[in-house]
C-alpha positions in Angstrom: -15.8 -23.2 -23.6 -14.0 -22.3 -27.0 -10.3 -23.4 -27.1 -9.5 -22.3 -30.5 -9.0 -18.6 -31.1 -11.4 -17.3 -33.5 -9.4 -14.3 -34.0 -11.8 -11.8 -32.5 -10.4 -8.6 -30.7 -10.5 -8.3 -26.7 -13.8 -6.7 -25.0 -12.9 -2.8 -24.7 -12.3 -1.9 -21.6 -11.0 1.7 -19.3 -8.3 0.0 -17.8 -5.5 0.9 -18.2 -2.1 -1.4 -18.2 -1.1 -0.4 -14.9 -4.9 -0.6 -13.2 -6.0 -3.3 -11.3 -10.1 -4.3 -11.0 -10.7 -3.0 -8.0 -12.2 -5.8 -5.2 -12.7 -3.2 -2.3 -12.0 -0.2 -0.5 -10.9 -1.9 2.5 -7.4 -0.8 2.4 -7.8 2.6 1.1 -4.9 5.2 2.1 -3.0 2.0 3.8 0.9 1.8 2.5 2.2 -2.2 3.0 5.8 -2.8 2.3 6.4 -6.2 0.5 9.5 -7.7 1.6 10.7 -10.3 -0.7 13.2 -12.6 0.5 15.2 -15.2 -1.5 12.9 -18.2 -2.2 11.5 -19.8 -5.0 8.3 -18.1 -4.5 9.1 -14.4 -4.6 8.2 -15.5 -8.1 4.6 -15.0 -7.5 4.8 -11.8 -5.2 3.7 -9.4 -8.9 0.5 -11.1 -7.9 0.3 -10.6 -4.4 1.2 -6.6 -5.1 -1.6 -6.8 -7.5 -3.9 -8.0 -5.1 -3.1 -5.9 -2.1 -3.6 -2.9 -4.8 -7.4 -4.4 -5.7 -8.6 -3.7 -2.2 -6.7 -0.1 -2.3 -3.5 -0.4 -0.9 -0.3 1.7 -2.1 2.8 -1.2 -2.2 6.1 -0.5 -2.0 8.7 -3.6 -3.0 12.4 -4.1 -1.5 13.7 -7.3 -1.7 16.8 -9.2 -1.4 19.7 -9.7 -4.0 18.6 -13.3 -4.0 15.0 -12.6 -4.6 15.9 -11.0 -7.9 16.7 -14.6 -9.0 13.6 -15.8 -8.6 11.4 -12.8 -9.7 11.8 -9.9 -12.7 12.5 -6.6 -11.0 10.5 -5.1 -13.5 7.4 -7.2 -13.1 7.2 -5.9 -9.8 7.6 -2.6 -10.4 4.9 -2.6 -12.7 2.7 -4.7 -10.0 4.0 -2.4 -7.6 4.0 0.9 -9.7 7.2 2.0 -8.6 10.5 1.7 -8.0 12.2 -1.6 -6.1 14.5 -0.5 -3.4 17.0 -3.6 -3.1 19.5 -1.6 -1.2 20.5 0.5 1.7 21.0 4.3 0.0 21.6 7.8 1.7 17.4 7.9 1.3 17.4 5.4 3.9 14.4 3.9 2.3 14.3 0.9 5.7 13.8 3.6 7.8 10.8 4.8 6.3 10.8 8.2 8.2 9.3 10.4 5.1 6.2 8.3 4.6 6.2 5.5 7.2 4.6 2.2 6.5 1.2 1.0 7.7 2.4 -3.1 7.7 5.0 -4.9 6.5 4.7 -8.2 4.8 7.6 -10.5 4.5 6.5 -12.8 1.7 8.2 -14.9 0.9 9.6 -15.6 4.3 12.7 -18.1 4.2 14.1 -19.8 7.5 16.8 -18.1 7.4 14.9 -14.1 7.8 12.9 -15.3 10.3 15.8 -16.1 12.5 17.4 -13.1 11.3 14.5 -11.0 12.4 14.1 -13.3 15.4 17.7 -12.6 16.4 17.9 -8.8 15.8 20.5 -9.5 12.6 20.3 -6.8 10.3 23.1 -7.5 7.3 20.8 -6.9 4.3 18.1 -4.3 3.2 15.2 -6.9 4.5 16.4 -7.8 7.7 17.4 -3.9 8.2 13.8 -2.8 7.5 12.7 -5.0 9.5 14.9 -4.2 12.8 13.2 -0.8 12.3 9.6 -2.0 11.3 9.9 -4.5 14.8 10.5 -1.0 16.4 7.6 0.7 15.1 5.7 -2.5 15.6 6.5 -2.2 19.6 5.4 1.7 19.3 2.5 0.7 17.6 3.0 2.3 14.8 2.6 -0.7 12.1 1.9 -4.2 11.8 4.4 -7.1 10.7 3.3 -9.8 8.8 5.3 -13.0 8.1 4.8 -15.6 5.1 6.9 -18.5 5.9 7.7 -20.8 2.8 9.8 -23.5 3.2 10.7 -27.3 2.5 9.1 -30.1 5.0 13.0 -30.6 5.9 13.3 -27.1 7.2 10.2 -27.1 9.7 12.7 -27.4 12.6 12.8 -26.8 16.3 14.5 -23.4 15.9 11.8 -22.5 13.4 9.0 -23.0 15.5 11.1 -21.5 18.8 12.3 -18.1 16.2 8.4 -18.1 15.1 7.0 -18.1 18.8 9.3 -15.5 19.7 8.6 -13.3 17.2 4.8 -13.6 17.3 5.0 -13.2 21.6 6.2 -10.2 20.4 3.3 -8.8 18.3 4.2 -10.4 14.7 1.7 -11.8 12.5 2.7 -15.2 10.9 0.2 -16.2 8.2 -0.8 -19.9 7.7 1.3 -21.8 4.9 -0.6 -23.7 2.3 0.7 -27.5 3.3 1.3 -29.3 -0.2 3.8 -31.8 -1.6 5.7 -31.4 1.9 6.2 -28.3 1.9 5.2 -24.6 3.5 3.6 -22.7 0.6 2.2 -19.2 0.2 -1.2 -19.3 0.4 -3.9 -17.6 -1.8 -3.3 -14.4 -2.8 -6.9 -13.3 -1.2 -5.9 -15.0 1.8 -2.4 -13.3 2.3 -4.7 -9.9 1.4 -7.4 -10.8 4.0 -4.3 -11.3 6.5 -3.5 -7.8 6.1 -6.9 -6.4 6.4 -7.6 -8.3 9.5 -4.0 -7.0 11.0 -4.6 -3.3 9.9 -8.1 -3.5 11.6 -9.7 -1.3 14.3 -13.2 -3.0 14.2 -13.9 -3.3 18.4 -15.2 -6.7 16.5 -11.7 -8.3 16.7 -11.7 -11.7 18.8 -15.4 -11.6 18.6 -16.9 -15.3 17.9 -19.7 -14.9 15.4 -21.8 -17.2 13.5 -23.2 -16.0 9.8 -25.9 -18.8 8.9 -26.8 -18.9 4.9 -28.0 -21.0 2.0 -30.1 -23.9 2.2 -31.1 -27.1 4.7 -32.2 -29.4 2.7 -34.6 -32.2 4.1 -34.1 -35.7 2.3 -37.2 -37.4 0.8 -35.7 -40.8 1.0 -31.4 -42.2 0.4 -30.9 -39.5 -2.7 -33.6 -37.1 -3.3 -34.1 -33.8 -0.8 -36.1 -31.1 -1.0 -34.3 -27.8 -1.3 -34.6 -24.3 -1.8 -32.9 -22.1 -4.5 -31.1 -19.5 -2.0 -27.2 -20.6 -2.5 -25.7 -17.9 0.9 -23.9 -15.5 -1.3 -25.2 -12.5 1.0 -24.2 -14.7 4.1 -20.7 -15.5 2.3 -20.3 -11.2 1.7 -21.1 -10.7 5.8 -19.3 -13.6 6.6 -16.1 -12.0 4.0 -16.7 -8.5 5.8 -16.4 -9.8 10.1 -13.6 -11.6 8.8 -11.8 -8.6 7.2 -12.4 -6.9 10.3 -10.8 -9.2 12.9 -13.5 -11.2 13.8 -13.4 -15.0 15.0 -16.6 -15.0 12.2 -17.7 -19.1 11.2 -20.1 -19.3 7.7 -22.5 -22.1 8.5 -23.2 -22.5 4.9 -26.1 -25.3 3.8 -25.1 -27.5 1.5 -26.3 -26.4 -1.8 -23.4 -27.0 -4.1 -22.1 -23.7 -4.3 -18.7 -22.6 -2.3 -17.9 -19.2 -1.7 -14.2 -18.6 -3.0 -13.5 -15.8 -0.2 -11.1 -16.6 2.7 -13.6 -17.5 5.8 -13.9 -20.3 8.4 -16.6 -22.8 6.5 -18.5 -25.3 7.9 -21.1 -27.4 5.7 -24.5 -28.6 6.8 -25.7 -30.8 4.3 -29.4 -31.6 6.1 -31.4 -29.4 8.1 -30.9 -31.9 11.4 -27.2 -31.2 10.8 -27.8 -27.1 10.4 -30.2 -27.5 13.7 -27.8 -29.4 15.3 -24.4 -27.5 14.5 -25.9 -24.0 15.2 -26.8 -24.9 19.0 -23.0 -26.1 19.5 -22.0 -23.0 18.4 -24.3 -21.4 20.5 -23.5 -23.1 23.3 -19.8 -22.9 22.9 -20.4 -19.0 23.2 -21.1 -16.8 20.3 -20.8 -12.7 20.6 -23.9 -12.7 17.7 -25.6 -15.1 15.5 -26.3 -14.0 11.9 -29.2 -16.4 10.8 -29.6 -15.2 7.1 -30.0 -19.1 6.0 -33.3 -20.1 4.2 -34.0 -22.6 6.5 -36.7 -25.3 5.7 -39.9 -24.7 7.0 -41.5 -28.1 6.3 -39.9 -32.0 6.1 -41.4 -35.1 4.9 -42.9 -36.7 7.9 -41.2 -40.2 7.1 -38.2 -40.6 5.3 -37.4 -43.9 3.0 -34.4 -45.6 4.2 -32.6 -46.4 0.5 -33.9 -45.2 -2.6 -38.0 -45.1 -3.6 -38.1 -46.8 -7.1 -39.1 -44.7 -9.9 -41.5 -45.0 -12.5 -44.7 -44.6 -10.4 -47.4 -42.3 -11.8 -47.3 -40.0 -8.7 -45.2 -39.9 -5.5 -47.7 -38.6 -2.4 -45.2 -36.7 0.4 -46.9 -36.0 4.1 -45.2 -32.6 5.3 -44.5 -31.4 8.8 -43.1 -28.5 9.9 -39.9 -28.2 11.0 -38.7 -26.4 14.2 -37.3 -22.8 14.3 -33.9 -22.8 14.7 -33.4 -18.9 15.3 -36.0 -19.5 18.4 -33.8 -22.4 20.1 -30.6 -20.5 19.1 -31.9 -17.7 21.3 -33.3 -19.8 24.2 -29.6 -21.3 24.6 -27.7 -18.1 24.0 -29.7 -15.5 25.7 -26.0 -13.2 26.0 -25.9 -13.9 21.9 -26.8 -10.6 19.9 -29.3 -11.8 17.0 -29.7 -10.6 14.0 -32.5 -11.8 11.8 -33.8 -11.9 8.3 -37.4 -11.6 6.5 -37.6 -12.6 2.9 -41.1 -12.0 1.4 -42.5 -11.7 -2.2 -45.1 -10.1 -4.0 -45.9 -7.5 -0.8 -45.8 -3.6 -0.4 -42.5 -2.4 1.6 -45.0 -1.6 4.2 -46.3 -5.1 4.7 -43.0 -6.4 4.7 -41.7 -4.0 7.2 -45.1 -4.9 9.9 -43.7 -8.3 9.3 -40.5 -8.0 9.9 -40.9 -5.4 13.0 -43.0 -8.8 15.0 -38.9 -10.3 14.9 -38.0 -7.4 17.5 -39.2 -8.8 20.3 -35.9 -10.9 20.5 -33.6 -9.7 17.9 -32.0 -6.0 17.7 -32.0 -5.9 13.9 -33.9 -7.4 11.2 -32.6 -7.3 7.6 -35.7 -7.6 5.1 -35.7 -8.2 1.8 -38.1 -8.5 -1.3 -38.0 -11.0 -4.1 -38.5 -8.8 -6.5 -35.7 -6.7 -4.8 -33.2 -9.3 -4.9 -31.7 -10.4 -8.5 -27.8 -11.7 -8.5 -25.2 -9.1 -6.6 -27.9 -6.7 -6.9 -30.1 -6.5 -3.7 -32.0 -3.9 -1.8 -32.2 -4.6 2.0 -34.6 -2.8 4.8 -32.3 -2.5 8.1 -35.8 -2.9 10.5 -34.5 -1.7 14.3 -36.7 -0.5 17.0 -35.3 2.7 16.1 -36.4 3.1 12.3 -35.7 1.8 9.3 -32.9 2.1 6.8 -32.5 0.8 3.1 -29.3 -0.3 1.9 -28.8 -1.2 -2.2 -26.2 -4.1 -2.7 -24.6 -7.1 -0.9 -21.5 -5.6 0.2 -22.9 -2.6 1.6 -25.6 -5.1 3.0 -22.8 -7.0 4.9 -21.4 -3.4 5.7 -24.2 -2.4 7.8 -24.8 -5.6 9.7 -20.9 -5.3 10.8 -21.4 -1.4 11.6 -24.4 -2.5 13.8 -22.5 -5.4 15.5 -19.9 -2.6 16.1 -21.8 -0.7 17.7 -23.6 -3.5 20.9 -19.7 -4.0 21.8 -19.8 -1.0 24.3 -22.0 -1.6 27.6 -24.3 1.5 26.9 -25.4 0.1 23.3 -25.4 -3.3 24.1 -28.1 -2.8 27.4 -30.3 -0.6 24.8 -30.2 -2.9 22.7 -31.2 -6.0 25.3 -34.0 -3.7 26.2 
């Protein structure tokens, strides 16, 4: 990394001031109203209008007069590309008749607006728009979502009674960030993948599902393992898209020093025994579906040193076993669990790798197959094997797209029996 500036200009680029680099589609055509309330950080909501725009989303701003302390009116209407209503007019902009609102996010969220909006108390633009957004709301016609921020000293009985009773009522409170004692915002993506999973249809919402991906290493002796090079960025991506869609979705990710930076529910394996062993808990707890894209270890030094083997020897003999196959005691213990499974192969004709893959659909409804030379970064070209055909998809996302759409599909009785057959 270079910390002096060599002068040099920017890289061109199409964007223009206004744009944002777009992340997704996911809430294309959506309008979110960002209600800003009067706490130190409304500072940061230019960044959270900026992100709700990435994935597609039209944001409107109104805020409080005391939110204009802590944040430039014109930084948001440049994140926001429009005006900010901060006050009640003859448009009656709260009502939101004209063009109504698809969710409402109240972020920051201070104690005091939460018992407002708990309380029916409507004596500013914010707590008005939301009197008629908790209407809507009960007509399901929009989705409320709160961001509480706060000081430690504020997290109070009336909060948590004001919070209950606004969430028995349908509202969504998002998870603070706990730091320093205090109620933060969280992540920007995780505010935005809030949204997304509030807005959603997907007949996947509620559903548990487990996503499997990266390595399982198997340890040689105290600090060397044997590991593959597959890291479970395609895993992270399907993992990223059940979770935008409402699902109860777990990334069983093996430890192999990446992270994905997406919002999900992460668990770490760091040793095949502990990927072997953490999958069947999940599958006996109950899963919906099991997504086993992980490259799991198909061989394991028959006797592991306890400590560490002393270097400097000439050679280092290892005696290999194979390991067992998780996938096939995943489905003996979850025989209700909808399986999808993957086939990586290199240096074969699609052809081959479609025979191979097709011997998987005995016991699971899809199998996503993949070539090496197919696969290189964010770029990947997947075969969608079912006993029905076969379809190619090109990319990750849409990869991840697919497996959801299929999972969509086994959640009505007629599909899911065909697919058991």
């Amino acid at each position: 990394m270079t910390f002096d500036w060599d002068f040099s200009a920017p890289t061109p680029s199409d964007m223009g001031d206004h744009d944002v680099p777009p992340a997704s589609e996911r809430l294309a055509g959506k309008r979110v109203a960002l209600l800003v309330t009067g706490g130190i950080a409304a500072m940061k909501t230019p960044q959270i209008a900026r992100g709700l725009r990435r994935h597609g989303a039209d944001v409107t701003a109104f805020t409080s007069t005391d939110a204009l302390r802590y944040v430039a009116r014109e930084a948001l209407e440049w994140a926001c590309l429009g005006q900010v209503v901060d006050g009640l007019t003859w448009r009656a902009e709260h009502l939101s008749d004209g063009a109504p609102f698809d969710a409402y996010l109240v972020a920051p969220a201070t104690h005091n607006t939460i018992a407002k909006m708990a309380q029916g108390i409507g004596d500013t633009l914010v707590t008005s728009a939301l009197i008629s957004a908790l209407g809507r709301m009960e007509q399901g016609r929009t989705q409320v979502l709160v961001a509480p921020t706060m000081h430690g000293s504020m997290h109070n009985a009336q909060l948590v009674d004001n919070s209950k009773r606004l969430a028995a009522q349908g509202v969504h409170f998002i998870a603070p960030r706990a730091a320093y004692g205090k109620h933060n915002l969280p992540d920007t993506d995780v505010i935005c993948t809030s949204v997304g999973r509030a807005l959603s249809n997907s007949a996947l919402k509620g559903k548990r599902i487990l996503v499997t991906a990266g390595p399982t290493p198997v340890p040689i002796d105290g600090v060397r393992r044997i590991v593959n090079r597959f890291r479970g960025r395609l895993g992270a991506d399907i993992a990223a898209e059940l979770t935008w869609r409402g699902a109860d979705a777990e990334l069983l990710l093996g430890d192999g020093a990446w992270r994905p930076s997406a919002p999900m529910r992460l668990s770490i394996a760091r040793t095949y025994d502990d990927y072997r062993d953490m999958v069947l808990e999940r599958v006996e707890q109950g899963l919906f579906a099991g997504i086993f894209s992980a490259g799991v270890a198909d061989y394991r030094p028959k006797q592991v040193v306890d400590g560490k083997i002393v270097s400097g020897s000439a050679e280092l003999p290892l005696l290999l076993e194979p390991t067992e196959k998780v996938i096939d005691l995943a489905m003996d213990a979850g025989r209700d669990m909808h399986t999808v499974a993957f086939k990586y192969l290199e240096k074969v004709s699609e052809e081959e790798l479609i025979r191979v893959a097709s011997k998987r659909l005995d016991r699971a409804g899809l199998v996503v197959a993949t070539r090496g030379e197919d696969t290189k970064g964010r770029e990947q070209r997947a075969l969608m094997v079912k006993r029905e055909g076969v379809s190619p998809v090109e990319g990750k996302a849409k990869i991840a797209s697919a497996i959801a759409d299929y999972l969509e599909t086994l959640t009505t009785p007629a599909d899911a029996r065909l697919a058991a057959e």
